[in-house]
N, C-alpha and C positions, 0 to 999 in steps of 0.2 A: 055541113058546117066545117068551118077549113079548121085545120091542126092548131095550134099557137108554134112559133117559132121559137126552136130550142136551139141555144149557144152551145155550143161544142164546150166540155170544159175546161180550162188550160191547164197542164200540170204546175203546179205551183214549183217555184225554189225553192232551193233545199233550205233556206235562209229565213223561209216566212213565218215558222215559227219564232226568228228570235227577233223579226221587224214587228210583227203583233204583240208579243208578250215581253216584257223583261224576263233577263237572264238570272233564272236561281238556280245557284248551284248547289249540291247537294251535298257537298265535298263539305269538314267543317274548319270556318275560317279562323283568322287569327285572333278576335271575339271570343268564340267558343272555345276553344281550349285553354284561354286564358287563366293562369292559376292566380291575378291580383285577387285584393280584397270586392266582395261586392258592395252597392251604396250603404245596404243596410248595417254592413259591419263597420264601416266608415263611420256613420250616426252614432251606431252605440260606440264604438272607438274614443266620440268626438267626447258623448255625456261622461265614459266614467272619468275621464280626464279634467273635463270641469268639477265633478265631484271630487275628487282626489285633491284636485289646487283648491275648491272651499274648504274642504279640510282640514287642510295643512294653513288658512287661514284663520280658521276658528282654534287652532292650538297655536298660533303662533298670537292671538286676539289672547287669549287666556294666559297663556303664559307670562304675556306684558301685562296686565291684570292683578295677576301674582306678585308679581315684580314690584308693582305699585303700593298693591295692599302692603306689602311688605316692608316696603321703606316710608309709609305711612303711618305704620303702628307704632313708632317711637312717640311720631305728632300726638295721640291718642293719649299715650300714657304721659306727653308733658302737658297737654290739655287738662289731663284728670287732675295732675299735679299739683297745675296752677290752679282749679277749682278747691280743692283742698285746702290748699293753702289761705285764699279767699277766705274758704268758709272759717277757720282758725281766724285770721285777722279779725273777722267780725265777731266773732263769740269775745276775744281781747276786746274789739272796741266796745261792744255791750256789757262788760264786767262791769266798769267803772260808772257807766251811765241807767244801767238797772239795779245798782245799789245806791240807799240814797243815802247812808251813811257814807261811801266813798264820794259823793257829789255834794253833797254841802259842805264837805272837809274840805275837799279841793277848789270848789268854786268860793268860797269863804278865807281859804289863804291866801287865791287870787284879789278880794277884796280889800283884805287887810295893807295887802301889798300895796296894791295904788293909795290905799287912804292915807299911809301914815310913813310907809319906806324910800328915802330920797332912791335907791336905790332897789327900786320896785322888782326886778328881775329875778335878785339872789335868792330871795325865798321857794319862789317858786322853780328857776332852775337848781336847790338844792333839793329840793322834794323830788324830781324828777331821776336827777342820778342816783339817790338813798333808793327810789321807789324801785328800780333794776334790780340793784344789789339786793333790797327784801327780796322781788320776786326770785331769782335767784336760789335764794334761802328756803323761800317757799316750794319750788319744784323739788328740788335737792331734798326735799321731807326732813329738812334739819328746825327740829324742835326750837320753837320761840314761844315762851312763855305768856301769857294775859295779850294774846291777841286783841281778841275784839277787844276785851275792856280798858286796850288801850288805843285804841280807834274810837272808841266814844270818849275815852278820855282826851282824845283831837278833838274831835266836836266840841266839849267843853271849854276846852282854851281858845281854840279861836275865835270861837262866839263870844267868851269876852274880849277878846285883841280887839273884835270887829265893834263888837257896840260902848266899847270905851274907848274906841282909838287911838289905843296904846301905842306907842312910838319907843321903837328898841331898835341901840346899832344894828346894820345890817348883816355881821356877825353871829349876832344872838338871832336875827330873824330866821337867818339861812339853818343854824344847828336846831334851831325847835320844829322847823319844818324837818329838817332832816332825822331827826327823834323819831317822828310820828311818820316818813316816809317809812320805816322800814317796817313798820308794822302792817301797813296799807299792804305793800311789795308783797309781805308776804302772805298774807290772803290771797292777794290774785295769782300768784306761783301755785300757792295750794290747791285753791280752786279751779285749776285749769283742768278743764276733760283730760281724761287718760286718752282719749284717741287724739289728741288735739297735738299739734307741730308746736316746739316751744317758738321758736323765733317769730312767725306769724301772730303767736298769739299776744307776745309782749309787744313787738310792734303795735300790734291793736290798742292795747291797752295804755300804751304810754304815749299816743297819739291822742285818746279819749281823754287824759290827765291834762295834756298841752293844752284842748282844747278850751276845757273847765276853766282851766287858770287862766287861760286870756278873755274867756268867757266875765271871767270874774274881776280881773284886772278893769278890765273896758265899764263894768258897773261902777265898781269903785272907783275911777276917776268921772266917772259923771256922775256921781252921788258926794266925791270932793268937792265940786263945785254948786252945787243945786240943792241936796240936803245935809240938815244935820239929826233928821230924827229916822229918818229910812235907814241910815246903816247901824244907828240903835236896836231900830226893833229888828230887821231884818238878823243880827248878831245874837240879841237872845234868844231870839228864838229857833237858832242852831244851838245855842248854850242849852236851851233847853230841851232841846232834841238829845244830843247828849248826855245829859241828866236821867231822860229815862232809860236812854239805854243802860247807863251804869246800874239803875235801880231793879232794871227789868231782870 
């Protein structure tokens, strides 16, 4: 059986280790000895930096916050302010309108006035200015004598002025109203809540008066022209409203 034919082997080049394999060198490069930061230190680097600027956002968020609340709280206490003051006005305009002694006086001078005063007005703007000056008298706790009994002694007159139709210069109309304004005035002065604002409160209640008296006014000219026995009876029977207060 013949041999197989063997090739002589060549010496290789000195070279064929570096045309077969790539060249590593063992040496360490400029990589390796590198003292930059590595990725990971980069990363964290990058986060606490973001946290530091939200930060410095959420104090600087707060701050303006402060800021705000702060030139806000004047608003607050003149909101309150003006709710108090509110609630004062309305206790005023409720004086006159939940006594019915103060409401048949004053809607009843408003009557008398259109039925029988060429000069309808002066009555009842002289009741309104005396009405200040009582309440006045009345806040002031300066002593006024036969109060109510002379608030139902109003009642009594005007219910007759109203159901006989009495016609007196405008003069005499204005001074009898104003008699009886100060007595009125000063019940509501008196009667005013201790927590209550004066100014709000008399507002209130001398807006409640105006109202009565035009209330009243606007009856008595439609009962000048339409009847003659409605402002009869409607009149006695404030006279005799009146009448029991004095006996009560």
């Amino acid at each position: 059986m013949p041999l197989p034919h063997v090739v002589p082997a060549r010496a290789c080049p000195a070279n064929t280790a570096s045309v077969l394999a790539p060249e590593y060198s063992l040496e360490p490069g400029p990589a390796a000895i590198s003292v930059g930061p590595s990725r990971r230190q980069v990363a964290a680097s990058s986060v606490r930096a973001r946290h530091a600027a939200a930060v410095a956002s959420m104090t600087g968020l707060a701050g303006l916050l402060n800021a705000l609340a702060a030139q806000a709280h004047p608003g607050h206490e003149s909101t309150a302010a003006a709710a108090g003051a509110a609630a004062n006005a309305v206790q005023g305009l409720l004086h006159p309108l939940t006594g019915a002694d103060h409401l048949c006086a004053m809607v009843a001078l408003g009557v008398w006035s259109a039925l029988t005063c060429r000069r309808f007005w002066a009555p009842p703007l002289a009741f309104l200015a005396v009405l200040l000056l009582g309440a006045l008298l009345g806040l002031a706790r300066l002593p006024l004598p036969a109060v109510e009994p002379m608030i139902a002694v109003s009642l009594l007159v005007l219910g007759l002025l109203v159901a006989l139709r009495t016609r007196l210069p405008a003069i005499w109309g204005a001074a009898i109203a104003a008699v009886f304004a100060v007595f009125h005035g000063h019940a509501h002065g008196h009667e005013m809540p201790a927590a209550a604002s004066a100014l709000p409160y008399i507002a209130g209640f001398l807006a409640a008066t105006l109202a009565l008296h035009c209330a009243g006014m606007a009856a008595g000219a439609v009962m000048r022209r339409t009847s003659v026995w409605l402002p009869r009876v409607a009149g006695a029977a404030v006279a005799a409203y009146g009448a029991s207060l004095l006996a009560a």
